[in-house]
KOLDRENTI-382238 format. One record per residue (C-alpha): x, y, z. Coordinates in steps of 0.2 Angstrom, whole numbers, padded with zeros to 4 digits, always signed. Layout:
! residues N
XYZ...
//
This chain:
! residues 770
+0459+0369+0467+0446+0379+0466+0431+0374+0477+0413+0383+0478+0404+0385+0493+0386+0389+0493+0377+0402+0505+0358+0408+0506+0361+0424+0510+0346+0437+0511+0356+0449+0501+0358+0438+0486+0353+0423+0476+0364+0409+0473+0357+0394+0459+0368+0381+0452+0364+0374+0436+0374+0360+0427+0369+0348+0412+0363+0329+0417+0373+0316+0408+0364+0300+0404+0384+0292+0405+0400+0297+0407+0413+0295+0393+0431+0291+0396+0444+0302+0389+0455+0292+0376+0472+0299+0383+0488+0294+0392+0475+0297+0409+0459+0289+0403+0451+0300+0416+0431+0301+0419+0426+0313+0429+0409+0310+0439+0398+0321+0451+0391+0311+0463+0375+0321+0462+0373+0315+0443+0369+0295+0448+0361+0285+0433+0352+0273+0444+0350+0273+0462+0345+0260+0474+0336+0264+0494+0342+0253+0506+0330+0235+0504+0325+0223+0519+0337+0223+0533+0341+0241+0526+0325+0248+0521+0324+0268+0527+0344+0269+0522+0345+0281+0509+0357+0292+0498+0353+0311+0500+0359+0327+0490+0363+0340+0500+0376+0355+0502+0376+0362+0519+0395+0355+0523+0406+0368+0514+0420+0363+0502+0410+0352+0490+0413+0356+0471+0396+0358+0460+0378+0357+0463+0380+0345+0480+0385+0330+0487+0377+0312+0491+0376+0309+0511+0374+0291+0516+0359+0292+0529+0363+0272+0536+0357+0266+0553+0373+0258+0556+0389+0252+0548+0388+0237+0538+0406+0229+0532+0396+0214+0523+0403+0217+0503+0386+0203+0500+0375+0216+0508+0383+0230+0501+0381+0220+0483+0362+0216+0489+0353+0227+0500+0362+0243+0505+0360+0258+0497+0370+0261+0480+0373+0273+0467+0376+0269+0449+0385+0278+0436+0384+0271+0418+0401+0275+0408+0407+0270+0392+0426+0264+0395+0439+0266+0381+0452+0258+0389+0451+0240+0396+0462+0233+0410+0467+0241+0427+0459+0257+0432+0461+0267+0450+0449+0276+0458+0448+0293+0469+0435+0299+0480+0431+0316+0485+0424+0312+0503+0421+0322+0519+0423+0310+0533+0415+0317+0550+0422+0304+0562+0430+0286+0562+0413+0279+0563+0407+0288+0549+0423+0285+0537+0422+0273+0519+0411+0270+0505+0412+0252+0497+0414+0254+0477+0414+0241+0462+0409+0237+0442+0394+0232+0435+0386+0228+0455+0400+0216+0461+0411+0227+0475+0428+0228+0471+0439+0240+0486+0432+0253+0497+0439+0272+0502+0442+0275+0521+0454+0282+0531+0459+0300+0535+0458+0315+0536+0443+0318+0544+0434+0333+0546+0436+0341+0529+0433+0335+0512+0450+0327+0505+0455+0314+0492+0455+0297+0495+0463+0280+0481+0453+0267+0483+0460+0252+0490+0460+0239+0478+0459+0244+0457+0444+0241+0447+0446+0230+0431+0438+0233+0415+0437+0217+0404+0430+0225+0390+0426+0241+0381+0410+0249+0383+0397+0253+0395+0399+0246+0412+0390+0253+0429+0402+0261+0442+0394+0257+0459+0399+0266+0475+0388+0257+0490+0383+0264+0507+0395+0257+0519+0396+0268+0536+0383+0282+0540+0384+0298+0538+0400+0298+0524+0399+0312+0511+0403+0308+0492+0404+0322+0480+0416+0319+0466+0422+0302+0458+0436+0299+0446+0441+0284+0438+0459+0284+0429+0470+0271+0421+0485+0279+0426+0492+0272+0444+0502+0290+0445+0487+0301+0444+0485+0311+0458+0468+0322+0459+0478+0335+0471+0493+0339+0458+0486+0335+0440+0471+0349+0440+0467+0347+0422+0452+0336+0425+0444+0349+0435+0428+0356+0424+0428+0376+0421+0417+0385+0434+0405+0401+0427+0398+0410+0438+0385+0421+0428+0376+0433+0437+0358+0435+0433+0343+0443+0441+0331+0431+0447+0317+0442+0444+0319+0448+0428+0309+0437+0415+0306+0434+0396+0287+0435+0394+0290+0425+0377+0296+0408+0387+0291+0415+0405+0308+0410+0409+0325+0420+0417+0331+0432+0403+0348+0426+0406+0345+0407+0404+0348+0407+0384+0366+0411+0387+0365+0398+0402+0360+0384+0391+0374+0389+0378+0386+0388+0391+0382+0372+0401+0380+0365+0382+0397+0369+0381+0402+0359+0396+0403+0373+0409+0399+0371+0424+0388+0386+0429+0379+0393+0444+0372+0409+0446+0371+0423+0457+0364+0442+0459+0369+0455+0473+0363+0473+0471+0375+0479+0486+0390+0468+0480+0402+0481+0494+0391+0475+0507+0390+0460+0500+0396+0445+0514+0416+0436+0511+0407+0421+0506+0400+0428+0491+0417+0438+0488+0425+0422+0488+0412+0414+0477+0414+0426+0464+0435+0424+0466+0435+0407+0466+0426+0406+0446+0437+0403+0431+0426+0416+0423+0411+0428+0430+0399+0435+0417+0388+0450+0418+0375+0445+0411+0359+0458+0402+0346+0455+0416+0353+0464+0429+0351+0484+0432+0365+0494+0427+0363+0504+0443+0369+0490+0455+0386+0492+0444+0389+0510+0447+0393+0523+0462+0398+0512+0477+0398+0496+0468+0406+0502+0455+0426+0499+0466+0419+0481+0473+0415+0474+0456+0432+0481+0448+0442+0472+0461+0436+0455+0459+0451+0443+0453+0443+0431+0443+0440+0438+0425+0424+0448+0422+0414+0446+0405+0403+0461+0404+0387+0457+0390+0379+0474+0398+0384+0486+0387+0375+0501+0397+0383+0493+0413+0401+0499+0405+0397+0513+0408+0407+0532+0416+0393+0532+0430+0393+0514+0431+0409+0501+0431+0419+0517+0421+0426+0505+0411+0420+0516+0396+0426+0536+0396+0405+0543+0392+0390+0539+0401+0380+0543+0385+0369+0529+0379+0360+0525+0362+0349+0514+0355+0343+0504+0339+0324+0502+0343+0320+0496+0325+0314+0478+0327+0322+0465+0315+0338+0474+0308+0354+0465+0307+0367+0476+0315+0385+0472+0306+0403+0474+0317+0418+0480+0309+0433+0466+0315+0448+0477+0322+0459+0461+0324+0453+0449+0313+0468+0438+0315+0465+0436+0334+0458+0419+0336+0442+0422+0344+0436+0424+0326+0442+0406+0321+0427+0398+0314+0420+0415+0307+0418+0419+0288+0422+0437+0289+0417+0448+0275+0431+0456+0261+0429+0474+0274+0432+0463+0288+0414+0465+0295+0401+0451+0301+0381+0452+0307+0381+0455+0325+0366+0455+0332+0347+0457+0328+0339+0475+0334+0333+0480+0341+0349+0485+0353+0357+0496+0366+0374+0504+0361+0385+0515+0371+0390+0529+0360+0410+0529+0360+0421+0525+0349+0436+0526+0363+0439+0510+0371+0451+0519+0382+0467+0508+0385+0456+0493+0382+0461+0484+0365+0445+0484+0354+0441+0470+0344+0425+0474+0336+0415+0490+0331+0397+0493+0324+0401+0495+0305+0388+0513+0305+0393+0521+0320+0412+0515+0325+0404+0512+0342+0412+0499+0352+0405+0481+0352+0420+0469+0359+0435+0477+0370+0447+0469+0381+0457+0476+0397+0472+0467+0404+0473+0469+0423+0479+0483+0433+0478+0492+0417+0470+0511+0419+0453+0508+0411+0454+0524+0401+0468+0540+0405+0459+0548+0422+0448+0536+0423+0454+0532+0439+0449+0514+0441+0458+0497+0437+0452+0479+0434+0461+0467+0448+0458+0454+0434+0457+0453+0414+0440+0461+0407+0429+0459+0391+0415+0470+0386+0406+0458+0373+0390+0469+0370+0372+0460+0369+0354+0464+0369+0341+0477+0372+0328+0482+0386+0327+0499+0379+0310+0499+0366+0301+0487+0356+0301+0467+0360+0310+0461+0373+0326+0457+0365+0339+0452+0378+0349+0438+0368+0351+0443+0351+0367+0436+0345+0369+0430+0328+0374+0413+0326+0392+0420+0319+0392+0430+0334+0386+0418+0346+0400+0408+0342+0413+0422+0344+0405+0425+0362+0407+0406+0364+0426+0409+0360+0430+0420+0371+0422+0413+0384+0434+0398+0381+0449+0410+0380+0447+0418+0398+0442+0403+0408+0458+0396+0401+0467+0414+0406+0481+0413+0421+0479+0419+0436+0480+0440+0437+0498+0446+0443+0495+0456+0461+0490+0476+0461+0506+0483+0456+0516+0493+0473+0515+0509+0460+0496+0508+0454+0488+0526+0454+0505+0534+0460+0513+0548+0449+0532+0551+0445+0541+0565+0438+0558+0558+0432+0570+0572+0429+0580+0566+0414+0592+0574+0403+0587+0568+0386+0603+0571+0376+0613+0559+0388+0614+0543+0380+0622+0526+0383+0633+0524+0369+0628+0502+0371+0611+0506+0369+0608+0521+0360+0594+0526+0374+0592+0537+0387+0605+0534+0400+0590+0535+0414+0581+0521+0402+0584+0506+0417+0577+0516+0432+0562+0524+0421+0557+0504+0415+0558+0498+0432+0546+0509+0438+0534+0508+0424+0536+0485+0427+0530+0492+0445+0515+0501+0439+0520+0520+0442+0514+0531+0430+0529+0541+0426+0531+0560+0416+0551+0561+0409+0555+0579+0409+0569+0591+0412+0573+0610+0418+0591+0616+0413+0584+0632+0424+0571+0629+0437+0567+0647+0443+0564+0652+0428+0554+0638+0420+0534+0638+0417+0522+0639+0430+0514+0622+0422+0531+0614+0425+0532+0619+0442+0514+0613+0444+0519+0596+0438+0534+0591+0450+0522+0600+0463+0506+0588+0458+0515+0572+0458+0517+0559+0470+0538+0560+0469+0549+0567+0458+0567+0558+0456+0583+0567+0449+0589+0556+0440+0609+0552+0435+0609+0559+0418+0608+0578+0424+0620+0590+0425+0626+0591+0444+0626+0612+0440+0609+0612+0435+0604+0611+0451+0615+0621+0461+0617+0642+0460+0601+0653+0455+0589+0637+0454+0596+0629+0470+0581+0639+0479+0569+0632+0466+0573+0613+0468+0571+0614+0489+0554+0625+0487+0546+0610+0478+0533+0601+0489+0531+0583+0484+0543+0571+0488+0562+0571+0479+0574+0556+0478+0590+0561+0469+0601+0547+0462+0614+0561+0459+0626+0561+0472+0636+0575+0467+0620+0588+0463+0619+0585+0485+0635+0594+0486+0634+0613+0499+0635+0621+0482+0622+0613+0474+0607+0608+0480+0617+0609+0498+0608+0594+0506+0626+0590+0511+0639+0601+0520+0653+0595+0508+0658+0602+0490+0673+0588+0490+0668+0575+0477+0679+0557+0472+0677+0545+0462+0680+0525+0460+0685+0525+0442+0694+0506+0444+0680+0494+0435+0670+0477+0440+0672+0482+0460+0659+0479+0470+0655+0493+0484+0651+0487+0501+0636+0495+0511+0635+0497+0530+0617+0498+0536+0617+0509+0549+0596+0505+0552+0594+0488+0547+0579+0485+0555+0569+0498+0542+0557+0493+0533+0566+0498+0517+0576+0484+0518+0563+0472+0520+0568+0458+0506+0585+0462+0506+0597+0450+0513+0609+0458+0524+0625+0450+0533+0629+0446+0548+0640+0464+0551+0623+0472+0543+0632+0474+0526+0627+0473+0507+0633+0475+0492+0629+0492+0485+0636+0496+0468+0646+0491+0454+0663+0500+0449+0665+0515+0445+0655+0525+0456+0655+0541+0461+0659+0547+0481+0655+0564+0488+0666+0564+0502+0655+0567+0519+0654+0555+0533+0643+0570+0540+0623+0568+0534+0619+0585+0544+0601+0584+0551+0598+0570+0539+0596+0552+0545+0608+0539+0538+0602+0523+0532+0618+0517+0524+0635+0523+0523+0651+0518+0511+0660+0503+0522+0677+0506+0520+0676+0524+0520+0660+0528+0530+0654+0543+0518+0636+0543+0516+0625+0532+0502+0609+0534+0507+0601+0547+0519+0582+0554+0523+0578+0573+0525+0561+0578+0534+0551+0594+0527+0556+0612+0536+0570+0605+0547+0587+0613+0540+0599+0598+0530+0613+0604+0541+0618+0615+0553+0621+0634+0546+0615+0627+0528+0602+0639+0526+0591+0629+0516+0577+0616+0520+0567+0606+0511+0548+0609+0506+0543+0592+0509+0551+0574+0511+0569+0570+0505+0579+0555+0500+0597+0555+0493+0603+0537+0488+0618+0538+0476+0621+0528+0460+0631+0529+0445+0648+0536+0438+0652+0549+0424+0668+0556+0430+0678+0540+0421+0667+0543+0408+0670+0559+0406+0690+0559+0407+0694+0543+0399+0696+0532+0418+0697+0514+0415+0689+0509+0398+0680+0525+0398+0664+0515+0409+0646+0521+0407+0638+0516+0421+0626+0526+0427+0613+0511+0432+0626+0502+0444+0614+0494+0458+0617+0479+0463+0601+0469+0464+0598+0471+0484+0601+0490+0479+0589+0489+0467+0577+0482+0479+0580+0496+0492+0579+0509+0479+0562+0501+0474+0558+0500+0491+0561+0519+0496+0552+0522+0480+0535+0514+0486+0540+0522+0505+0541+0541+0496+0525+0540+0486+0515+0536+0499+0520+0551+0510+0512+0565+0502+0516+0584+0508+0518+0593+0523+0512+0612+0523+0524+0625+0527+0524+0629+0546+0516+0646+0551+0534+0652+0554+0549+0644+0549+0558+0655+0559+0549+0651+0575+0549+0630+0570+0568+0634+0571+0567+0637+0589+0570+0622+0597+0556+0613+0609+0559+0615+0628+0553+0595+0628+0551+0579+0620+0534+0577+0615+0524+0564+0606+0509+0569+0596+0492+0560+0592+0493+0553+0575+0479+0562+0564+0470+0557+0554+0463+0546+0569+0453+0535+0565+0463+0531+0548+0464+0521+0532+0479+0516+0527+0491+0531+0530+0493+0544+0546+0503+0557+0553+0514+0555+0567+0523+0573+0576+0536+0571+0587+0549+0586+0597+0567+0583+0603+0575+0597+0612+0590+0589+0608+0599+0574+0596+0592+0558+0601+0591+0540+0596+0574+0538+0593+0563+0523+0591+0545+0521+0585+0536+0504+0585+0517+0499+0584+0510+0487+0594+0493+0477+0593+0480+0475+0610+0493+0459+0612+0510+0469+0614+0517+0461+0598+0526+0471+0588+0519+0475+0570+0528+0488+0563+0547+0498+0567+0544+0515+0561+0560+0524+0567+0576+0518+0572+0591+0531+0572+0597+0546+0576+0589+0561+0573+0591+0582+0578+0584+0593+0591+0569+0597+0584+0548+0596+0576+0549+0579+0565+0534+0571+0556+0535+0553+0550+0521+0544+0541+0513+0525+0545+0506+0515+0532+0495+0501+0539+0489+0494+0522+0495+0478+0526+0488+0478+0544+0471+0471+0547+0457+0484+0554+0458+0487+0574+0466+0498+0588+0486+0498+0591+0499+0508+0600+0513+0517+0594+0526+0519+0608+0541+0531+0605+0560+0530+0615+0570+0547+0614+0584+0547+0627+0575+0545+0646+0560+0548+0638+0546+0534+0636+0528+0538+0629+0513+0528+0620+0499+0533+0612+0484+0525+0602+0478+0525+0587+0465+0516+0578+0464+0506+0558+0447+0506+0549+0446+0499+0530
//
């Protein structure tokens, strides 16, 4: 449920509006809810005689209340007398129009603040009939009244709630015929909140009134219940009015505010609001603004009294139900004059509606998480809508100049998002790059598609923007494709290459790339190919349907976070056939899982600069992970059914394999020491570096030197000695290592990072600012 809070707040302005209702109308369905604020009493009575200075009083400093306020009971004392609650207490009346007769239940929303301060008394037509009571107390919470109300006949009758114990809060009534209706489970009844945001200072000189307040009215007309807000510093903006904003079905941007307080540091606050944005500023869209738009060039239609026409893009979408379109598919907009942004690229929004003349957009939308435009460089955390409307540039002041056709279209879409589910979290991949290196001509002959289809989609569901490409010959290939696996955030080899392809001359080429490599293809590790491994032996498991058992050697990493593991710290891996290299030996590399019944090596890490093995003579230009999938050697010869099975990961698999994924991207590159050579030489001590960046947000660098193998451990600690984080937890060579911490899930503050090696103890500190 979602419940507003309402703060007054120096750095904004926050004004509810809602419609008065002379009577409320019950719904003619299975429910036969009516839905009352209390705030919206049709009669009301102070308290008389024995209770004169009792009164009812609107108010909204306790937080939690839903709407413009709530009715406090101001009583002198408790009075359990239904004749005087009927006679001389205080009482509020609500006239409505019952279609159903018979037994009807009834909830309060009420806030109890103690058990001398906990019931109302309620009734029909003046005569009491139960009372809400009872706890909790302390917050605000639903209560069913005691006793059901009876309706004898259809029509109006006055719902009564009387002031029984002081200081009890009323804020919402609902009445129901249904006994099973609970207010906490069944949320239909709950009225569609708007928060439209409006400067309070911007005024039409026609009606001396707030430029905003004719889209207002349409909208509490509507039945929308509406308050309004304005912040011109929304990223210093207090939580409070974050969760304001979150907490709407729908926020609208409306055409009084500058488009300055949307742009440059405001611009990341307002793009990761939740709650879906309707944007009627068209100027606020914007490159230099909310970037949703890719130009920051702006144009106007400054003659006075011209209808403006849109061409409809979608004309079956039904936001244009209702709507006569012309045979060319276009309608009257609005009246000039009017402010346009000149582009006819909506980006990766969809558009809907362009101005007929110019092709410039009018009506686009953006799903979440969706790159506004290629580069741009910014995402919505919630669906978007630019509806465009009004001018402020010359002539008349001319800020709501919808046509009727389109004010109905404006009106339709408000209706679609307010009804629009929640927005799915940021996506782990968001804003991260992938080179996948694929061989295109490998297909699967079930599918028809590329055999690395699988692993490329499930990175794109994850939100990683992902390039597809391929080098038969790496050393010789263009300096723009060596500048591409160097400019993304990973690049992954995947199954479908050929092993040789990445052995020999270009062996050289592969290990001098600097981003971060995951290769899926066990057999291209081999010492005479990319010689990760010191093994050339390869085998396979051609026999079909198996299922491959994993030992974790470190289960406590943070890859295998989600992943059930058993009690033995086994997992199932892959799926039969599979293809082995035969190497129990990972070199300098640190095992993280190996084959269970013959211990050769499934998945294993390689730092930047530090040798894969002993005498290998090649090292790796920045961070490498080797975790093994698929088969092509029964494939290839015929084995068992001739299997094509090169996306064999069980789903825990998967799960690392996604997880190692989002790990990599994340570390970025490590520069090239001044001299290999003398980073070769081992360190006469251990050491443990200070992390840098220092303070930092969300990633830093840790250094660390073993003069000889060591099992090493690295945890991070809060000011409270719990443990937050298990950064290392295995065996690793004599030697200068580098690891990275991510804190995006930590909350700003200081913590320590205390290493193990052998004998040797140290802690350091570091410090998280977001």
């Amino acid at each position: 449920m979602k419940y507003k809070i309402k703060y007054l707040l120096a750095t904004f302005v926050l004004l509810f509006l809602s419609s008065v209702n002379a009577q409320f109308v019950q719904k003619s369905d299975s429910l036969g809810l009516v839905v009352i604020p209390a705030e919206k009493y049709d009669a009301y009575r102070p308290g008389l005689d024995a209770k004169d200075g009792d009164v009812f009083a609107l108010e909204d400093s306790v937080e939690g209340f839903m709407g413009e306020g709530y009715m406090k009971a101001y009583m002198a004392k408790g009075d359990g007398s239904t004749s005087n609650a009927e006679t001389i207490n205080i009482k509020l009346s609500y006239n409505v129009n019952f279609v159903d007769t018979g037994t009807h239940y009834v909830w309060a929303y009420v806030f109890f603040p103690d058990d001398h301060s906990d019931s109302f008394f309620y009734g029909v037509d003046g005569v009491v009939a139960g009372q809400v009571s009872g706890q909790p107390r302390g917050s605000w919470s639903w209560h069913k009244g005691n006793t059901p109300i009876v309706i004898d006949s259809a029509g109006v009758h006055s719902v009564d709630f009387f002031g029984r114990e002081p200081n009890a809060l009323l804020d919402h009534i609902i009445i129901t015929s249904s006994e099973t209706f609970d207010p906490n489970i069944n949320k239909e009844w709950m009225p569609k909140v708007i928060a439209f945001v409006s400067m309070p200072g911007k005024i039409d000189p026609a009606t001396n009134e707030n430029a905003d307040k004719p889209f207002i009215d349409d909208l509490i007309s509507a039945g929308y219940e509406v308050f309004t807000v304005y912040t011109n510093s929304i990223e210093t903006a207090s939580q409070g009015l974050l969760d304001s904003l979150n907490s709407a079905d729908l926020i609208i941007i409306g055409r009084s505010g500058s488009s300055g307080d949307f742009g440059g540091s405001h611009k990341e606050a307002w793009n990761n609001i939740k709650a879906p944005v309707m944007l009627l500023h068209l100027w606020a869209a914007r490159n230099n603004r909310l970037n949703w738009l890719p130009t920051g060039t702006t144009t106007s239609y400054d003659n006075a009294g011209d209808t403006i026409k849109a061409k409809i893009e979608l004309p079956d979408d039904p936001v244009f139900r209702g709507i006569t379109l012309a045979e060319d598919n276009t309608m009257n907009w609005v009246v000039s004059p009017y402010d346009f942004m000149a582009t006819t690229d909506g980006g990766n929004g969809t558009i809907l509606a362009r101005e007929a003349g110019t092709s410039n957009v009018l009506f686009v939308r953006w799903d979440p998480w969706v790159e506004f435009y290629d580069g741009a460089g910014d995402y919505p955390a919630g669906y978007r809508t630019l509806i465009g409307n009004g001018n402020d540039h010359a002539g008349p002041f001319n800020y709501y100049n919808f046509t009727p056709e389109a004010k109905q279209v404006y009106l339709n879409e408000v209706e679609r998002m307010v009804n629009l589910p929640e927005a799915p979290p940021r996506p782990v991949g968001l804003g991260k790059t992938i080179a996948f290196i694929s061989k295109e001509s490998v297909v699967d002959p079930n599918t028809n598609l590329s055999a690395d289809k699988p692993f490329i989609d499930e990175l794109l569901e994850q939100g990683y923007k992902v390039y597809t490409l391929y080098s038969a010959s790496l050393e010789t290939a263009s300096e723009g494709f060596v500048d591409t696996l160097n400019s993304v955030d990973l690049v992954i080899i995947g199954r479908s290459g050929t092993s040789g392809d990445f052995g020999g001359s270009h062996k050289t080429a592969w290990n001098n790339i600097t981003s971060p490599v995951l290769l899926l293809h066990l057999w291209a590790a081999r010492n005479n190919r990319l010689n990760w491994l010191p093994t050339g032996a390869t085998t396979s498991f051609d026999s079909a349907g198996d299922t491959i058992i994993a030992k974790i050697e470190m289960p406590d990493d943070p890859v295998f976070a989600g992943v059930t593991l058993s009690s033995d710290s086994t997992m199932y891996w892959v799926t039969s056939p599979y293809d082995f290299l035969e190497a129990a030996d990972a070199g300098n590399g640190i095992v993280l899982a190996r084959d269970a019944a013959t211990s050769n090596v499934l998945f294993v890490r390689w730092e930047p600069w530090v040798e894969f093995y002993d005498g290998a003579g090649d090292m790796p230009a920045g961070y490498r992970s080797l975790i093994g999938n698929g088969n092509d050697h029964a494939y290839a010869t015929g084995g068992d059914a001739a299997l094509f099975n090169y996306y064999n990961f069980t789903e825990g698999a998967k799960q690392v394999y996604l997880n190692e994924v989002a790990r990599m991207v994340n570390l970025g590159k490590v520069p090239e020491p001044v001299s290999v050579e003398e980073e070769k030489s081992l360190p006469v001590s251990y050491s443990l570096e200070q992390n840098y960046p220092n303070p930092f947000n969300p990633t830093t660098t840790i250094k660390f030197s073993l003069p000889e193998k060591s099992i090493v451990k690295i945890a991070v600690y809060d000011l409270l000695g719990r443990l937050v984080a298990n950064l290392v937890n295995g065996e690793y060579a004599a030697g200068y290592h580098t690891i990275q911490f991510n804190a995006s899930d930590l909350a700003s503050g200081v913590y320590f990072y205390r290493i193990e090696a052998n004998d040797f103890v140290s802690v350091k500190k570091l410090m998280l600012l977001k």
